[in-house]
GUFIGU-437625 format. One record per atom (N, C-alpha, C): residue number from 0; residue in one letter; chain; atom name; x, y, z. Coordinates in pm, 1 decimal. Example, Ala and Ser with C-alpha at 12.3 -4.5 7.8 and 13.67 -1.06 7.14 Angstrom:
+-----+------+------+------+----------+----------+----------+
| pos | code | unit | site |        u |        v |        w |
+-----+------+------+------+----------+----------+----------+
|   0 |    A |    A |    N |   1319.0 |   -569.0 |    780.0 |
|   0 |    A |    A |   CA |   1230.0 |   -450.0 |    780.0 |
|   0 |    A |    A |    C |   1320.0 |   -330.0 |    780.0 |
|   1 |    S |    A |    N |   1285.0 |   -225.0 |    708.0 |
|   1 |    S |    A |   CA |   1367.0 |   -106.0 |    714.0 |
|   1 |    S |    A |    C |   1290.0 |      3.0 |    787.0 |
+-----+------+------+------+----------+----------+----------+
***
This chain:
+-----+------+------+------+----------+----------+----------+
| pos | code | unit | site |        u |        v |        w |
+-----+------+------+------+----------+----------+----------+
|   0 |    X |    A |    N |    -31.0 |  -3336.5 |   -457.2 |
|   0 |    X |    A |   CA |   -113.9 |  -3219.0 |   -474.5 |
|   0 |    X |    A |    C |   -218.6 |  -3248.3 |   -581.1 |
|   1 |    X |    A |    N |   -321.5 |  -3253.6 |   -549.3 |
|   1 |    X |    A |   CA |   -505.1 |  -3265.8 |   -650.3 |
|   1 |    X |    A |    C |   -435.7 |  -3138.5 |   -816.8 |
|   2 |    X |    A |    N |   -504.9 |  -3178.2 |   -877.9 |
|   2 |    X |    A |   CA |   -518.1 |  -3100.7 |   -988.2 |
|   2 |    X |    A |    C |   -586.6 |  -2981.0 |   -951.6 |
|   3 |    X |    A |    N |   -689.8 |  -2960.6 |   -888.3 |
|   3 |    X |    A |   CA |   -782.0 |  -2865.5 |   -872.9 |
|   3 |    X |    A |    C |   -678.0 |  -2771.0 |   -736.6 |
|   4 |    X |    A |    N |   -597.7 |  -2812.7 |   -692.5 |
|   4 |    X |    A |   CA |   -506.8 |  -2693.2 |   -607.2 |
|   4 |    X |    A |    C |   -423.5 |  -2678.5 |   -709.3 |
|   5 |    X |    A |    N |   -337.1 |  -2752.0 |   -741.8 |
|   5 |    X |    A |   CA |   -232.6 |  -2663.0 |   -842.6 |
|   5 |    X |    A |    C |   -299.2 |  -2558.3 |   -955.2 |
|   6 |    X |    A |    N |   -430.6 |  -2592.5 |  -1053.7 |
|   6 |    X |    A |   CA |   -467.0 |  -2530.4 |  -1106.6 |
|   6 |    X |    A |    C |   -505.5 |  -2341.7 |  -1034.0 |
|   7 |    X |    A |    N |   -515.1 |  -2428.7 |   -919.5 |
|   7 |    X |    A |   CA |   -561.0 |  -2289.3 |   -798.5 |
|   7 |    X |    A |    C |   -432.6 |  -2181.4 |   -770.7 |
|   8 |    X |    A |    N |   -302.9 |  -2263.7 |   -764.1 |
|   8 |    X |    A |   CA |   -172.7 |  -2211.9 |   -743.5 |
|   8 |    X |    A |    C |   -176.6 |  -2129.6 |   -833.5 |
|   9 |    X |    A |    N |   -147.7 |  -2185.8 |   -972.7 |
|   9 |    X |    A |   CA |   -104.6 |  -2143.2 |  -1078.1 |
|   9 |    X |    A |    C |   -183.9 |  -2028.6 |  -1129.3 |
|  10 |    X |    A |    N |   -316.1 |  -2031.6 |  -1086.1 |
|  10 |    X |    A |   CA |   -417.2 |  -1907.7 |  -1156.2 |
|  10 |    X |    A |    C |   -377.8 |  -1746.0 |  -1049.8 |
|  11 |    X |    A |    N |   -346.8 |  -1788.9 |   -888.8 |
|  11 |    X |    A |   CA |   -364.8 |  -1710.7 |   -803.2 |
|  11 |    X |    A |    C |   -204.7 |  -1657.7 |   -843.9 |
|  12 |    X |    A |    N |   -117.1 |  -1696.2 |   -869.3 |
|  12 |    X |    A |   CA |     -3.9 |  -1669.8 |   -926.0 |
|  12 |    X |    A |    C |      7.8 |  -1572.6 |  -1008.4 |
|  13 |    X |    A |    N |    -50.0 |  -1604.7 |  -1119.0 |
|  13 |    X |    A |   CA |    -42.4 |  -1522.6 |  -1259.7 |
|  13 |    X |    A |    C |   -131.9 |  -1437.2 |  -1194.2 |
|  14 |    X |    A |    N |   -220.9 |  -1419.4 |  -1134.6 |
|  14 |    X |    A |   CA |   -329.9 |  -1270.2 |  -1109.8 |
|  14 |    X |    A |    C |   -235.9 |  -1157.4 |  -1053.9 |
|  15 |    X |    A |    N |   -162.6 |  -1272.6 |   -929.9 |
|  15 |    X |    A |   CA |    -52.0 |  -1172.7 |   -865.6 |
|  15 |    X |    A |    C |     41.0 |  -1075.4 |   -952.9 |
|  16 |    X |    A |    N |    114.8 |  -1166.8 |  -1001.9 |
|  16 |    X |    A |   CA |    202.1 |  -1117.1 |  -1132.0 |
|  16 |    X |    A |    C |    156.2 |  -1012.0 |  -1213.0 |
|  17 |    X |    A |    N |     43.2 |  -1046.3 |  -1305.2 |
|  17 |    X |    A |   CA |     18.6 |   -957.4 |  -1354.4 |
|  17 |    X |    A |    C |    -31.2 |   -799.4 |  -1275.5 |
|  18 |    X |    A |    N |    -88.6 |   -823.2 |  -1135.7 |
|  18 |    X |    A |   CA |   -127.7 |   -707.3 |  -1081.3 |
|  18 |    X |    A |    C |     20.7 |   -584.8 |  -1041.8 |
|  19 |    X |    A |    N |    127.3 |   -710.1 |  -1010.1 |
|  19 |    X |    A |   CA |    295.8 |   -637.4 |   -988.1 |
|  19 |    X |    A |    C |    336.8 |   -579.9 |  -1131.4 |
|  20 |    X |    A |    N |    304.6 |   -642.0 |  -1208.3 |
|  20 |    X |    A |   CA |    346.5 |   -567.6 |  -1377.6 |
|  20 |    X |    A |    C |    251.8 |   -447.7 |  -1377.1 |
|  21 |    X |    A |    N |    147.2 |   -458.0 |  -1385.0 |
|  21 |    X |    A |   CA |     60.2 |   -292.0 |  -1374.8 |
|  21 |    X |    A |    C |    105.1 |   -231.1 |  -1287.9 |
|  22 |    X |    A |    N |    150.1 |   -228.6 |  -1127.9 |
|  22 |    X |    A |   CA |    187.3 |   -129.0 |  -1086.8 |
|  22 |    X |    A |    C |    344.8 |   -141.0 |  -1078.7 |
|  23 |    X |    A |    N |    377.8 |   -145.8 |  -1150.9 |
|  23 |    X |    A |   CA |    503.7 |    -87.4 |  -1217.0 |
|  23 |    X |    A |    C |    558.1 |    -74.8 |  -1312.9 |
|  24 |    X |    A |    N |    428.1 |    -90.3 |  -1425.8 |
|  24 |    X |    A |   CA |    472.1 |      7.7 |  -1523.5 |
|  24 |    X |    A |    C |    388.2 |    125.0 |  -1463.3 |
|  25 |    X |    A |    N |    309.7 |    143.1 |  -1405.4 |
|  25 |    X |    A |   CA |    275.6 |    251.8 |  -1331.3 |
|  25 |    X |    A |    C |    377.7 |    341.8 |  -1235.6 |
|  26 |    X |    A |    N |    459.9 |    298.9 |  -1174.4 |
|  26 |    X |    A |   CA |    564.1 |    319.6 |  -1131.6 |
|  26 |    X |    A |    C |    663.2 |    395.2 |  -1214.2 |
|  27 |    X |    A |    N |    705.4 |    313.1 |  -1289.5 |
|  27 |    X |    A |   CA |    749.1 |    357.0 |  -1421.9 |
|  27 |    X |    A |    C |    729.0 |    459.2 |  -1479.5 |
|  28 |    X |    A |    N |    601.1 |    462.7 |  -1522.1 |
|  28 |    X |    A |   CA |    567.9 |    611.8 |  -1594.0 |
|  28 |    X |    A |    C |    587.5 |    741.2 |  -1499.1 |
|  29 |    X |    A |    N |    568.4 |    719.7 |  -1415.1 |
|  29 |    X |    A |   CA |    602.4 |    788.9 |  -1305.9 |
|  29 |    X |    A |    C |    719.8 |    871.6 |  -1306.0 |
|  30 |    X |    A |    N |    840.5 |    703.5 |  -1295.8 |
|  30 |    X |    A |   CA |    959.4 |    789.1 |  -1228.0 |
|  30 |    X |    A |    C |   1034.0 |    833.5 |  -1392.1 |
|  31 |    X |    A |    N |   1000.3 |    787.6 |  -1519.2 |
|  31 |    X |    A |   CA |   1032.0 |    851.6 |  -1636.9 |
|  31 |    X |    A |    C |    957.4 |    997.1 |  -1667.4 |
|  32 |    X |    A |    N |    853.4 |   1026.8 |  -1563.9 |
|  32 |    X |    A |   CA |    788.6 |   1152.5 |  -1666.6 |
|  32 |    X |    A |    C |    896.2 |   1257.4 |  -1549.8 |
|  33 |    X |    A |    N |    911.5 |   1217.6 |  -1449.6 |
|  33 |    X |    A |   CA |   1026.3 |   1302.5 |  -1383.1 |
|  33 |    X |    A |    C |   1131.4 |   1322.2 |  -1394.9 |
|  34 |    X |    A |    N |   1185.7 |   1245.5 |  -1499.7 |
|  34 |    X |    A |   CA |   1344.1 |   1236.4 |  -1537.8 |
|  34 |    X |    A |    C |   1347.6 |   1330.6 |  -1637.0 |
|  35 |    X |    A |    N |   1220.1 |   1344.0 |  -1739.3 |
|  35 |    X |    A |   CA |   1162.4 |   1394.7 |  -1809.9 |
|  35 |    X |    A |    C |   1171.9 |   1552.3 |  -1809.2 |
|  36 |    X |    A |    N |   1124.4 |   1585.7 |  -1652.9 |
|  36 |    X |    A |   CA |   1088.8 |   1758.3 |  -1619.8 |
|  36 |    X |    A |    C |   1235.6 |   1776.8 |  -1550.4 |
|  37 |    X |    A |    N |   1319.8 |   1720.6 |  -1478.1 |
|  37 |    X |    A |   CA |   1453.2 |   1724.3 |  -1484.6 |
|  37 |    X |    A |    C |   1567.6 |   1692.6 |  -1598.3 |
|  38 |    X |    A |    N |   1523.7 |   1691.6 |  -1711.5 |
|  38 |    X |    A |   CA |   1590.8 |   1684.8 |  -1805.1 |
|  38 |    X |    A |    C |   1532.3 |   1850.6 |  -1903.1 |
|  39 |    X |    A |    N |   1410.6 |   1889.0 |  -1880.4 |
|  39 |    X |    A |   CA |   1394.5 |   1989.7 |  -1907.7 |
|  39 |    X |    A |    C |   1436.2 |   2101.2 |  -1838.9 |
|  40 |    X |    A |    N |   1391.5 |   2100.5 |  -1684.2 |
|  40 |    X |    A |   CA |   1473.9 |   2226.6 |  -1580.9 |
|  40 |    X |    A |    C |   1623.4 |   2196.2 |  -1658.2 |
|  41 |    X |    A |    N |   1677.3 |   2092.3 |  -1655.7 |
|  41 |    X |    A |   CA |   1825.0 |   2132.4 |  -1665.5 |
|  41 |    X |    A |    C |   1824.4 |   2198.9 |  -1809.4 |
|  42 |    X |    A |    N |   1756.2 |   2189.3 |  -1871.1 |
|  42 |    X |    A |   CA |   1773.5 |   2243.7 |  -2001.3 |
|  42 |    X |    A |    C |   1862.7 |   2137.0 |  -2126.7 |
|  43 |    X |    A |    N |   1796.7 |   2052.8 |  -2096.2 |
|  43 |    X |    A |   CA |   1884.6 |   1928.6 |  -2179.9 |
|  43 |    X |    A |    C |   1835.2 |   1925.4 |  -2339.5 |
|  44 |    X |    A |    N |   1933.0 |   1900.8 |  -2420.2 |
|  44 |    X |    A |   CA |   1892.3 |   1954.0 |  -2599.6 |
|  44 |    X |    A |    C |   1752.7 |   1828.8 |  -2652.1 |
|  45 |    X |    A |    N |   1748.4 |   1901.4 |  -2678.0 |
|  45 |    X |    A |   CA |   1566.6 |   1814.3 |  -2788.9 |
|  45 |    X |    A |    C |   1584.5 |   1663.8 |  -2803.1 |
|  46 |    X |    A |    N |   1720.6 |   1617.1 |  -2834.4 |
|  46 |    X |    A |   CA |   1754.0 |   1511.4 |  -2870.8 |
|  46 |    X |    A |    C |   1732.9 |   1423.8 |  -2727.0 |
|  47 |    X |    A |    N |   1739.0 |   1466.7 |  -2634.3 |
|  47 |    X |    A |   CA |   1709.1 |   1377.8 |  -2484.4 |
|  47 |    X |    A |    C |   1597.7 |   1377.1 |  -2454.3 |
|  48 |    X |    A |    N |   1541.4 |   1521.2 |  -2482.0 |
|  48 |    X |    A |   CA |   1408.3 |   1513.0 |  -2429.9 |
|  48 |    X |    A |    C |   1293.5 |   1416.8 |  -2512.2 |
|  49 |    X |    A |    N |   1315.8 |   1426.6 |  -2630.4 |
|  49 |    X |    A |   CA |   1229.7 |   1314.1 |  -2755.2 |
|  49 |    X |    A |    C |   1317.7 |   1186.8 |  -2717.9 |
|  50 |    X |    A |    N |   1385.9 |   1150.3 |  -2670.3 |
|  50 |    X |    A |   CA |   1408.9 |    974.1 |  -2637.7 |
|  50 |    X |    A |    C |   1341.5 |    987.3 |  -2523.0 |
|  51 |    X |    A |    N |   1321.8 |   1084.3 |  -2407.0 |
|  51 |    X |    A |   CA |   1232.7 |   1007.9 |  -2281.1 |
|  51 |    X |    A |    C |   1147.7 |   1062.2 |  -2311.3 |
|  52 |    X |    A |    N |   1092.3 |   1123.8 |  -2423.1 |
|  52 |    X |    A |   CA |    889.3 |   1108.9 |  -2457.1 |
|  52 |    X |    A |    C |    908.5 |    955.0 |  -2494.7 |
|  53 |    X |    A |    N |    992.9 |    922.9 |  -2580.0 |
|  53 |    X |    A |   CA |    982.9 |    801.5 |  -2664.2 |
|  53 |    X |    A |    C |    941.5 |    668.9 |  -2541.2 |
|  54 |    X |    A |    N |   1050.5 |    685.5 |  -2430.7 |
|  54 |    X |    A |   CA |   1078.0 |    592.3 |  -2362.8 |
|  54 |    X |    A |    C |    935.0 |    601.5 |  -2228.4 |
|  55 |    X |    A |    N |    847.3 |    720.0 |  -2230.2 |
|  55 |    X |    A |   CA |    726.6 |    696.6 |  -2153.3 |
|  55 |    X |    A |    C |    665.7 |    674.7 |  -2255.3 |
|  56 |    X |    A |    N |    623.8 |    711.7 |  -2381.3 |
|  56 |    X |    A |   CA |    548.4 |    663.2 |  -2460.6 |
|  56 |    X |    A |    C |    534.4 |    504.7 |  -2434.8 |
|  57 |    X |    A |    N |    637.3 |    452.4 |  -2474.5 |
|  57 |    X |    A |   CA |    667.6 |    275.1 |  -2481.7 |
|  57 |    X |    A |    C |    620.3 |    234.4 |  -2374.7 |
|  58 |    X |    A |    N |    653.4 |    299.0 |  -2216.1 |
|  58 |    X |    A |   CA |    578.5 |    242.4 |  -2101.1 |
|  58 |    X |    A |    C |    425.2 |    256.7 |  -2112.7 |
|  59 |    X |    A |    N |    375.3 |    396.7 |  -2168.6 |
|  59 |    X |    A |   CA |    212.2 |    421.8 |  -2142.0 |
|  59 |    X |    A |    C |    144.0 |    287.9 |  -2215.4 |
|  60 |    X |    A |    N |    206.9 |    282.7 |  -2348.6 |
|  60 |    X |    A |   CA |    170.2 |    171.0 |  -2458.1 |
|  60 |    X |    A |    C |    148.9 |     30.3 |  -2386.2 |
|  61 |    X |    A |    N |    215.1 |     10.5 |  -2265.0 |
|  61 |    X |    A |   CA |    232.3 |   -118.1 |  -2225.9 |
|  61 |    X |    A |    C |     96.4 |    -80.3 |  -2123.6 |
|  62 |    X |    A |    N |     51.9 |    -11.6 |  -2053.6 |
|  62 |    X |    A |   CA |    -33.0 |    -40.9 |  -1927.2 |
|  62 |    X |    A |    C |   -209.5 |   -101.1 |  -2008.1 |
|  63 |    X |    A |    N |   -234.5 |     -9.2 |  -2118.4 |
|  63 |    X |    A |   CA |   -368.2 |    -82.6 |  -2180.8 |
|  63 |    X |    A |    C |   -335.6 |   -225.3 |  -2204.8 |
|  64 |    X |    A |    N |   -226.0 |   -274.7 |  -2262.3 |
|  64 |    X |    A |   CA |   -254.4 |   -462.2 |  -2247.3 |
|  64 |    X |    A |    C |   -232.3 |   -535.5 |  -2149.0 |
|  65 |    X |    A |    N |   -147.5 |   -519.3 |  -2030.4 |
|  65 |    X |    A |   CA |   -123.3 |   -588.7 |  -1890.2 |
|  65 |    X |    A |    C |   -255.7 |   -578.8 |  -1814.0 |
|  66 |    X |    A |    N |   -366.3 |   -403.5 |  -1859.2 |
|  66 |    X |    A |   CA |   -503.2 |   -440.6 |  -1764.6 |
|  66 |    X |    A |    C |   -577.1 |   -533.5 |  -1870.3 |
|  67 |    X |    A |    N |   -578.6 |   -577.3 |  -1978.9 |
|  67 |    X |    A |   CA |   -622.4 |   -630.1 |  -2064.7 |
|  67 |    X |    A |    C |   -622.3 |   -762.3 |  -1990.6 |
|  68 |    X |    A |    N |   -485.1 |   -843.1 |  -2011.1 |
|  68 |    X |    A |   CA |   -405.8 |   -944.9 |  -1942.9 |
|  68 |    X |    A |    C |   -461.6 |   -983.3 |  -1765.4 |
|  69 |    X |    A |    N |   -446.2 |   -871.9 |  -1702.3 |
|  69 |    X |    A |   CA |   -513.1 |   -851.1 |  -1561.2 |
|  69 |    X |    A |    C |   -673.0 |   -900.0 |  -1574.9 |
|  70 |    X |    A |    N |   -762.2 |   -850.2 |  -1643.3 |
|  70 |    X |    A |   CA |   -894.4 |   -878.3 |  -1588.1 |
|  70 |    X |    A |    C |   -932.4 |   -966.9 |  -1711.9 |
|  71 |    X |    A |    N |   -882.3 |  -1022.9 |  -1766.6 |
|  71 |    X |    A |   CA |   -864.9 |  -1200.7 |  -1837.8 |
|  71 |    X |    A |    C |   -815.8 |  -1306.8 |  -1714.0 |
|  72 |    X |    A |    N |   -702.8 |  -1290.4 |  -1625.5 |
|  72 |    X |    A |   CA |   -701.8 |  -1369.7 |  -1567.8 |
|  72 |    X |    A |    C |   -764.9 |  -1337.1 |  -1476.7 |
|  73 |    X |    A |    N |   -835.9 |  -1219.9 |  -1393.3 |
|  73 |    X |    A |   CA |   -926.2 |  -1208.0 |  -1305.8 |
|  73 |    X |    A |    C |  -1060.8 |  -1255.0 |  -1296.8 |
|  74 |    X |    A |    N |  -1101.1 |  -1255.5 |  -1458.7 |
|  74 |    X |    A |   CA |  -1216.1 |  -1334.7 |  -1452.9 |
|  74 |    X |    A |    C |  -1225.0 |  -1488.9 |  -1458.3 |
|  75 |    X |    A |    N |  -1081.1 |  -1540.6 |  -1494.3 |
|  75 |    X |    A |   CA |  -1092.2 |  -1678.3 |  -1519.8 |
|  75 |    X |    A |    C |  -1089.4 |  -1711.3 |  -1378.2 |
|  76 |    X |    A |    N |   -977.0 |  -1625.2 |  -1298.4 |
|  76 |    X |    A |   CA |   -980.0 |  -1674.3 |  -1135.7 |
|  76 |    X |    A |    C |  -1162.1 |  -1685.7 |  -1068.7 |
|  77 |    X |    A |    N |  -1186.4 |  -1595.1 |  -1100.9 |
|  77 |    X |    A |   CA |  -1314.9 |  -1572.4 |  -1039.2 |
|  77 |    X |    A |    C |  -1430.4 |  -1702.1 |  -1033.3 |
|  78 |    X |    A |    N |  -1403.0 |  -1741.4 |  -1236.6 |
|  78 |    X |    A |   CA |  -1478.5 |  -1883.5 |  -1258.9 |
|  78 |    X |    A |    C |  -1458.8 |  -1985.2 |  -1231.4 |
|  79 |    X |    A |    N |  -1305.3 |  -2008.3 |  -1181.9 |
|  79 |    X |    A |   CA |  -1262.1 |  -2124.7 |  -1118.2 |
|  79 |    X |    A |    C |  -1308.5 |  -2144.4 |   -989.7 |
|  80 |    X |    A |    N |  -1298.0 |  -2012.0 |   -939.7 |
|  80 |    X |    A |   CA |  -1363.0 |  -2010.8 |   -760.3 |
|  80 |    X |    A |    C |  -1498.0 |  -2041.1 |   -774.6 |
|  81 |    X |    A |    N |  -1592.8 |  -1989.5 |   -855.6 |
|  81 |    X |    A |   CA |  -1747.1 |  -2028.7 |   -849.2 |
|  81 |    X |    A |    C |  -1730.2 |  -2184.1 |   -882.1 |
|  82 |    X |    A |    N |  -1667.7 |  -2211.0 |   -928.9 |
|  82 |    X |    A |   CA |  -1685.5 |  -2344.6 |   -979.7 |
|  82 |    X |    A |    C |  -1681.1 |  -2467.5 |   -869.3 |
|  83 |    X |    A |    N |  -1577.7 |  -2412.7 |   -804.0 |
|  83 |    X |    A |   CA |  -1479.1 |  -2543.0 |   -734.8 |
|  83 |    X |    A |    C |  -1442.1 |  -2500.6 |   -622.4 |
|  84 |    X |    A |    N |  -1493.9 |  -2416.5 |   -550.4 |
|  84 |    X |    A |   CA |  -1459.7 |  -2343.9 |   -423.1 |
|  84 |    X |    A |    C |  -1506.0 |  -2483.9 |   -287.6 |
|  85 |    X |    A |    N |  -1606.6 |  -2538.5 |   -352.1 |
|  85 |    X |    A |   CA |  -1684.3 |  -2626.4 |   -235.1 |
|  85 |    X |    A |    C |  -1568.2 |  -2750.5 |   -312.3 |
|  86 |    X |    A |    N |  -1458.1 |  -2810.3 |   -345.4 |
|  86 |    X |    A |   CA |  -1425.6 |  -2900.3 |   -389.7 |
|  86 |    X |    A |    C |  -1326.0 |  -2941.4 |   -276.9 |
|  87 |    X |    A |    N |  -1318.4 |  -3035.8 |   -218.9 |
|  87 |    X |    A |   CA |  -1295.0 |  -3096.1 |    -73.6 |
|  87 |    X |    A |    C |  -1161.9 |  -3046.0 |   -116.9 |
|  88 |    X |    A |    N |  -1090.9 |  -3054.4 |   -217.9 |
|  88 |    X |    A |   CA |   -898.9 |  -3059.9 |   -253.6 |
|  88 |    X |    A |    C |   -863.9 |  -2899.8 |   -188.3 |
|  89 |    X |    A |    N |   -966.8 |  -2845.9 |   -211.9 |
|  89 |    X |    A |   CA |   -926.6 |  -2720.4 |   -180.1 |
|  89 |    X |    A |    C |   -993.2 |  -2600.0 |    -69.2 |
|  90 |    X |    A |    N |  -1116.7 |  -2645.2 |    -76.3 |
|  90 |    X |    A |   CA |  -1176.5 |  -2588.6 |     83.9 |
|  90 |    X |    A |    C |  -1134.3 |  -2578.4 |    191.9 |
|  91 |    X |    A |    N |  -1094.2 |  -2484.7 |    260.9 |
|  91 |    X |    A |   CA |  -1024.9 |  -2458.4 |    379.2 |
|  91 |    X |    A |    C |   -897.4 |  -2410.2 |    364.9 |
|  92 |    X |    A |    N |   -866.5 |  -2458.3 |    258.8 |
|  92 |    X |    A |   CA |   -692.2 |  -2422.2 |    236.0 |
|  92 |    X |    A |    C |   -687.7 |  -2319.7 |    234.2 |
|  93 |    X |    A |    N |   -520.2 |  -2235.1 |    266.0 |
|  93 |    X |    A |   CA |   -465.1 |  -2138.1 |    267.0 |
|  93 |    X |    A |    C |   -489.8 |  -2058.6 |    124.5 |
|  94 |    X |    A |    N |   -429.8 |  -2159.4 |      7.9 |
|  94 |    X |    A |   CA |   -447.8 |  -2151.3 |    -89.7 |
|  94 |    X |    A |    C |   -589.2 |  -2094.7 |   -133.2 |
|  95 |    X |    A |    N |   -682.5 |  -2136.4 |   -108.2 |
|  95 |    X |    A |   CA |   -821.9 |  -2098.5 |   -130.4 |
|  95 |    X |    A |    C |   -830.3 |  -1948.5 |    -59.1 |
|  96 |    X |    A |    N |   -782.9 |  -1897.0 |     48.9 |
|  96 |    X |    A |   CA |   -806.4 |  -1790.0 |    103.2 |
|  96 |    X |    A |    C |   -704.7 |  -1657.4 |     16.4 |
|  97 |    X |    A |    N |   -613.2 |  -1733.5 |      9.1 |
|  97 |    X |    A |   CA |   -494.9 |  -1620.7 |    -61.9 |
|  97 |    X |    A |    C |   -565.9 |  -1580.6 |   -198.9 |
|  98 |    X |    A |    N |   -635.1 |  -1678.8 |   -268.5 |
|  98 |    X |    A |   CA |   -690.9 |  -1653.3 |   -378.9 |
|  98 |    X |    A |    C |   -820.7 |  -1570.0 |   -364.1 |
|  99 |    X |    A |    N |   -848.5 |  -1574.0 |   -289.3 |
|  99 |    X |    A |   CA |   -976.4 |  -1473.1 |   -229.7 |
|  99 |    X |    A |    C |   -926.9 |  -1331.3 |   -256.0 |
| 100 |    X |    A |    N |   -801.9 |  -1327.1 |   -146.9 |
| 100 |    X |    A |   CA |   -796.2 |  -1174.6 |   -114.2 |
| 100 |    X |    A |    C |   -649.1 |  -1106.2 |   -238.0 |
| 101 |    X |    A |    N |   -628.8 |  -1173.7 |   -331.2 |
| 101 |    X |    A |   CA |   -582.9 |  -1107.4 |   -463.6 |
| 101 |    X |    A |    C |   -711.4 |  -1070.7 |   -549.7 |
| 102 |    X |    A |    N |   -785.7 |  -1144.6 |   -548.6 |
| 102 |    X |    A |   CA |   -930.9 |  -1101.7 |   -678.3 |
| 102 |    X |    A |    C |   -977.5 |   -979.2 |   -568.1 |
| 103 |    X |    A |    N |  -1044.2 |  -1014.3 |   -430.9 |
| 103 |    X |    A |   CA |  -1068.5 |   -898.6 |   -396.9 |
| 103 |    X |    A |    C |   -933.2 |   -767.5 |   -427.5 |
| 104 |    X |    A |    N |   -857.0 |   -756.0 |   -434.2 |
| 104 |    X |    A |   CA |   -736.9 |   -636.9 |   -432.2 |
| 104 |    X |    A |    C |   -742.7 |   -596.5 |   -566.9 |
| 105 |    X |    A |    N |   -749.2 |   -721.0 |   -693.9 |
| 105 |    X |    A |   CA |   -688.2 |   -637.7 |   -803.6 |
| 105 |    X |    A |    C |   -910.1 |   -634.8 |   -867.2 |
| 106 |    X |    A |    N |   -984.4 |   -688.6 |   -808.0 |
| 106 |    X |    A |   CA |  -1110.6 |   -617.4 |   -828.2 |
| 106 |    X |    A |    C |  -1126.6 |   -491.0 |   -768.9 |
| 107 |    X |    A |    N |  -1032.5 |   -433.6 |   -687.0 |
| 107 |    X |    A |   CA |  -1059.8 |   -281.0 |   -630.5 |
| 107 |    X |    A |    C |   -985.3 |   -158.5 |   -764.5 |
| 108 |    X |    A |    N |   -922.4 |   -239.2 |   -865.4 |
| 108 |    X |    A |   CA |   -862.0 |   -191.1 |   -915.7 |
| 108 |    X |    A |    C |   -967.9 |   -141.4 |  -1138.5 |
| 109 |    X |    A |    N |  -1005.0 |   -229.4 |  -1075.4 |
| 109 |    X |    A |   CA |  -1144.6 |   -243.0 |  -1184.9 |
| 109 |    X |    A |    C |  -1277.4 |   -145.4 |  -1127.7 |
| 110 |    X |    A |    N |  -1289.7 |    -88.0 |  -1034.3 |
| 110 |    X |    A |   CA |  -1402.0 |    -26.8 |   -974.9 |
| 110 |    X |    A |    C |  -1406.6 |    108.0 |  -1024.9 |
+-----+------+------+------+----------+----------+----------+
***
């Protein structure tokens, strides 16, 4: 395997990754702010309800640095593709296409 595909692996990888970590701490906040309003209907004492503010707090805290993380490696993906897209190791490949259509997906997410 050329340097210039693995480097390709490894970038289209981490974009992935990081795009599965944003939507689920998105997920996350989600299914905690509901545990949240069912811990209130039931009428659950202060002491539960301030650990799951605490415990969406800690998730909300996490989504500003993973998009941070996300469109750092989105742009590096992006410069690697301008760069080296015409580079025989990797033109045509699968690899080259898969890396296409993650930047297009997690660039819909930046819009």
């Amino acid at each position: 395997m050329s340097e210039t595909l693995r480097k390709l692996k490894i970038m289209t990888g981490t974009l992935r990754r990081l795009n599965k970590e944003l939507a689920s701490y998105h997920k996350e906040e989600i299914r905690e702010r509901e545990r949240l309003e069912t811990i209130r209907s039931n009428g659950g004492d202060s002491h539960d309800l301030k650990k799951q503010e605490e415990v969406i707090g800690e998730t909300v805290q996490m989504i500003p640095e993973v998009r941070r993380r996300l469109q750092m490696a989105l742009e590096e993906l992006q410069s690697f593709l301008s760069e080296n897209e015409k580079d025989e190791d990797i033109a045509g490949k699968e690899e080259l296409l898969v890396a296409h259509q993650i930047v297009n997906e997690v660039e819909q997410l930046f819009e």
